[in-house]
C-alpha positions as CSV (number, residue, x, y, z in Angstrom):
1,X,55.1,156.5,77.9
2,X,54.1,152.6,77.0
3,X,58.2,152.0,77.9
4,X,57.4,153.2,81.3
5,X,53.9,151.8,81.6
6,X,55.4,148.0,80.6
7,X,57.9,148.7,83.4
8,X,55.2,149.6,86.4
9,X,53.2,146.3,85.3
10,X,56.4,144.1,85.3
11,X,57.6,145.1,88.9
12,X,53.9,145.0,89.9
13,X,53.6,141.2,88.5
14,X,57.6,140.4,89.8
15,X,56.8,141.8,93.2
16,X,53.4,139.9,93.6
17,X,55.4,136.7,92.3
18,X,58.1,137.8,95.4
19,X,54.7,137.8,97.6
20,X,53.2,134.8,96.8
21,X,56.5,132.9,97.1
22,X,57.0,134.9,101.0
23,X,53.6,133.8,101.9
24,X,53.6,129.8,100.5
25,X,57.0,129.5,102.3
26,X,55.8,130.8,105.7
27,X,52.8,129.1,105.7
28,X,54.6,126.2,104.6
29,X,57.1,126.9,108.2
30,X,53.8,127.1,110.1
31,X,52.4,123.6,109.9
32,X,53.7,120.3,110.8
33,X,55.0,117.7,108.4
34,X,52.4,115.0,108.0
35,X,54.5,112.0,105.6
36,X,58.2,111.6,105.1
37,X,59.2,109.5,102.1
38,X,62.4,108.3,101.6
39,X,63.5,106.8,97.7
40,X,66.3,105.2,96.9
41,X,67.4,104.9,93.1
42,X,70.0,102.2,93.1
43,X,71.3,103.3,89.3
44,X,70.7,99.7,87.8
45,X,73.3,98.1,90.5
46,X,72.7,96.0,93.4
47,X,71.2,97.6,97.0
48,X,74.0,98.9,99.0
49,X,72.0,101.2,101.1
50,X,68.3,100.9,102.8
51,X,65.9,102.7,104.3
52,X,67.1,102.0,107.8
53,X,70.3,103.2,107.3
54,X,69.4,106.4,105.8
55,X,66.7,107.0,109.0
56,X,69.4,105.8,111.3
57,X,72.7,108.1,109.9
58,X,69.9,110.9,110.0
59,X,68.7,110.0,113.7
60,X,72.1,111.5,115.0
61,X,70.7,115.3,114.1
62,X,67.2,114.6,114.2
63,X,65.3,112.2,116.2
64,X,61.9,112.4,114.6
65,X,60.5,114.1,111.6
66,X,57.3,113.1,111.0
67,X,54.7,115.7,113.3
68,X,57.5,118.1,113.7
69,X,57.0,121.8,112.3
70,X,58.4,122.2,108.7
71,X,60.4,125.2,110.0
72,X,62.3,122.9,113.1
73,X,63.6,120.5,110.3
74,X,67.1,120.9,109.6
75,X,67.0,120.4,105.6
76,X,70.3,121.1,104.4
77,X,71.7,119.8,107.7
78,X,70.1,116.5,106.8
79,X,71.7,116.6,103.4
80,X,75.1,117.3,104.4
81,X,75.1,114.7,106.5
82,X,73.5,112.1,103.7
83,X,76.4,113.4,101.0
84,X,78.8,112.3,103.4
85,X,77.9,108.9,102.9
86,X,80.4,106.7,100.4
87,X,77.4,105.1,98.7
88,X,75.4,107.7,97.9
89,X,76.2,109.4,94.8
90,X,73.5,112.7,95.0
91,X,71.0,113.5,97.4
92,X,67.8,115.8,97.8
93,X,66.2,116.6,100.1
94,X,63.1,119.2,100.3
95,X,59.8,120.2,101.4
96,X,56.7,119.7,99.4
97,X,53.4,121.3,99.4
98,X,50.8,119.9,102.5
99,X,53.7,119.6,105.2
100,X,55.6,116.8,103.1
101,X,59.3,116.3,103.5
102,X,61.0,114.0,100.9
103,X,64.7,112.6,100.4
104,X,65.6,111.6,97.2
105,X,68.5,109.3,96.7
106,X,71.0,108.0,93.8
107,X,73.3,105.6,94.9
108,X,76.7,104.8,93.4
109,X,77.2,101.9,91.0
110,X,80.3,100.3,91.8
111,X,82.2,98.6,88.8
112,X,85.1,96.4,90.5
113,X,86.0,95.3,94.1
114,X,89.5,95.6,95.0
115,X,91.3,93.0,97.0
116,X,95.0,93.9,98.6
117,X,97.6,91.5,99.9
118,X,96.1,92.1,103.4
119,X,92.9,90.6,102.4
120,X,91.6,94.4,102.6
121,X,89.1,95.6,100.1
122,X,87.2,98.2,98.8
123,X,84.3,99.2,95.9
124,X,85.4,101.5,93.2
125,X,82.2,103.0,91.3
126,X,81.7,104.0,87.8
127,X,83.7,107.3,88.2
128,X,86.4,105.9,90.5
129,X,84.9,106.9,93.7
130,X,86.0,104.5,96.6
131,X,83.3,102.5,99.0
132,X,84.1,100.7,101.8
133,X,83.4,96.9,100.8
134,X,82.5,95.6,104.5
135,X,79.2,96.1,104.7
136,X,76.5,93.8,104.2
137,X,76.5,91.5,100.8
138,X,79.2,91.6,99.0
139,X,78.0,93.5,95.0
140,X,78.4,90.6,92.2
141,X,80.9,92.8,90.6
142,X,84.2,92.6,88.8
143,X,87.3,91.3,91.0
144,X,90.2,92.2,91.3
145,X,93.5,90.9,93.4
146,X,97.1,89.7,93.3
147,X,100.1,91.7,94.3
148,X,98.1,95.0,95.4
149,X,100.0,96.8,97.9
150,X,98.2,100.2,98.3
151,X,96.2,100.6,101.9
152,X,93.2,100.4,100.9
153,X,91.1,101.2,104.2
154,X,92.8,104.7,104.0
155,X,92.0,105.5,100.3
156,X,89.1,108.7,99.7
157,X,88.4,110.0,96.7
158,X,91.1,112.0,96.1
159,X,93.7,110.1,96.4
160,X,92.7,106.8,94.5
161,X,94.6,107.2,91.4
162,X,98.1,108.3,93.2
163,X,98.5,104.7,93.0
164,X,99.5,103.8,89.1
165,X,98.1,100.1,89.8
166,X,94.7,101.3,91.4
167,X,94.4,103.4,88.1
168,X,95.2,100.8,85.7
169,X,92.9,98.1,87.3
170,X,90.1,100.8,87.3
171,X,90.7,101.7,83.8
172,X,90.6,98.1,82.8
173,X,87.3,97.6,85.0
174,X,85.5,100.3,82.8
175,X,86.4,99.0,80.1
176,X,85.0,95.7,80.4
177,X,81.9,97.1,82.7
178,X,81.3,99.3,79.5
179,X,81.3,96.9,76.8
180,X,77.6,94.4,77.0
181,X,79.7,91.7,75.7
182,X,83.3,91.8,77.8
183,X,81.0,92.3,80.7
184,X,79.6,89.2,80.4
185,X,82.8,86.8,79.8
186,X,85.3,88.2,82.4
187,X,84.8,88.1,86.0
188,X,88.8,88.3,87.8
189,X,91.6,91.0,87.0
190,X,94.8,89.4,88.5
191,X,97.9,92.0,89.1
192,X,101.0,89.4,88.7
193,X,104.5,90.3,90.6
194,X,105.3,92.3,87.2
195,X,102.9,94.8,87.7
196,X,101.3,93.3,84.3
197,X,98.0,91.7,84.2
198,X,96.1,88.2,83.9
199,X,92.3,88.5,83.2
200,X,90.2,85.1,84.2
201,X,87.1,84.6,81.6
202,X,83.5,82.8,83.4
203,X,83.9,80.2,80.8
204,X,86.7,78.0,80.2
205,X,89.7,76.4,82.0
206,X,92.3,79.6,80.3
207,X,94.4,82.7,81.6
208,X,94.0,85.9,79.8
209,X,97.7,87.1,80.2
210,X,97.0,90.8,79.1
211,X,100.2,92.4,79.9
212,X,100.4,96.3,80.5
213,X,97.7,98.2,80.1
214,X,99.2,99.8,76.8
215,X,97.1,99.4,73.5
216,X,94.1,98.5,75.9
217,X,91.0,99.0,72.8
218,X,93.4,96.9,70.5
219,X,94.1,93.8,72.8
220,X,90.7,93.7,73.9
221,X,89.3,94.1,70.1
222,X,91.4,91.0,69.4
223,X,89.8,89.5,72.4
224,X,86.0,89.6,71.3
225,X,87.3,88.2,68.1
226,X,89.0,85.5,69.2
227,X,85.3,84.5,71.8
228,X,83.1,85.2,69.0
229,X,84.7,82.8,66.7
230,X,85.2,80.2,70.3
231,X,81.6,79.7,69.7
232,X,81.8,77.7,66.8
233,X,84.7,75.6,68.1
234,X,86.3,74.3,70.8
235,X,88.5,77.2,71.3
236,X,87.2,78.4,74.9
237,X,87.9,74.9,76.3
238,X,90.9,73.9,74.8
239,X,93.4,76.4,75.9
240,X,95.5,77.2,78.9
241,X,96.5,80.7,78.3
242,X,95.3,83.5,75.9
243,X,98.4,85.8,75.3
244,X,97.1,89.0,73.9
245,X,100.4,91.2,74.2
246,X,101.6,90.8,70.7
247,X,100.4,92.9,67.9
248,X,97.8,91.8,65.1
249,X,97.6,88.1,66.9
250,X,96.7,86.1,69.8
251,X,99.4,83.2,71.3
252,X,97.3,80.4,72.5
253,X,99.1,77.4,74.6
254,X,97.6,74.3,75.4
């Protein structure tokens, strides 16, 4: 009998939960939305997206939102159509309690900016998504260019690493982007004719000839060695090239 009894008083207190839910959400649809808020979390990288923008790619489904009812706003239309855009990496967007509509974004952090040999380039984010690298200011990000033949203004997502030198040059960039002090000392990844490459430090006159990107932990391990013991000598300015492709030591040539 008290099995049965706790039964009746669950469904009683799940279907007055289904109720409530029913009657905030169509009295939510019946009134008009009185502030939409738009924030942008630019995940510790450089603005690469506004406000505007946002309003404007929306504008093409929507013209106003503001005064309109709740239950005329295209929500998930709205998202769609704000995932579709290269520099956002998730959006939200919802309804809130007194007629509110909010969009929540997090944009993409881009890591590198890739240069081809038609002077064509592109963004390449944290998880090796592709952005299109023509608008606005250009990110103070990694470079990369030299002999990079791959058409970049065709690349998506799914296809960027089908190209063995787009996946080496992006492994390379995470790398450094990953490590506080590499991050700090390198600013250029040069592809050579070889398919090898050169890094090119902020400080100093030197080449970093790096080679393949075999053994990559090992010859950049060397690498903060050989800087952290620069700073108590002349070894950053002395040098033309850094040869890290050996094992167990570094080739400099003046």
């Amino acid at each position: 009998m008290k099995k049965v009894f706790k039964i009746i008083i669950w469904m009683i207190v799940f279907s007055g939960i289904i109720y409530a839910l029913y009657f905030v959400s169509k009295r939510q649809s019946e009134i008009k939305c009185s502030e939409f808020s738009i924030l942008i979390d630019f995940n510790n990288s450089e603005p690469l997206i506004s406000k505007k923008d946002i309003t404007s790619e929306l504008s093409a489904i929507i013209d106003t939102i503001k005064g309109k009812y709740i239950s005329e706003i295209p929500i998930m239309k709205m998202e769609d159509v704000l995932n579709e855009n290269p520099f956002i990496e998730n959006v939200d967007v919802f309804s809130a309690l007194g007629g509110k509509i909010k969009i929540r974004i997090f944009q993409k952090h881009p890591v590198i900016r890739i240069t081809n040999t038609k002077n064509r380039s592109i963004y390449l984010d944290k998880n090796g998504s592709v952005m299109p690298a023509g608008k606005g200011f250009p990110a103070r990000v990694l470079i990369a260019n030299g002999y990079i033949y791959p058409p970049l203004e065709n690349l998506v997502d799914t296809n960027i690493f089908h190209y063995r030198i787009m996946k080496d040059v992006f492994e390379i960039a995470n790398f450094i982007h990953q490590d506080k002090f590499l991050n700090a000392q390198i600013e250029q990844i040069f592809v050579t004719q070889n398919n090898e490459f050169e890094l090119i430090p902020k400080l100093g006159n030197h080449v970093i000839e790096f080679g393949e990107i075999n053994k990559m932990g090992e010859k950049f391990k060397k690498l903060i060695a050989f800087y952290k013991k620069g700073k108590y000598n002349d070894g950053l300015t002395k040098y033309k090239t850094l040869n890290l492709k050996y094992k167990n030591q570094i080739i400099c040539t003046k």
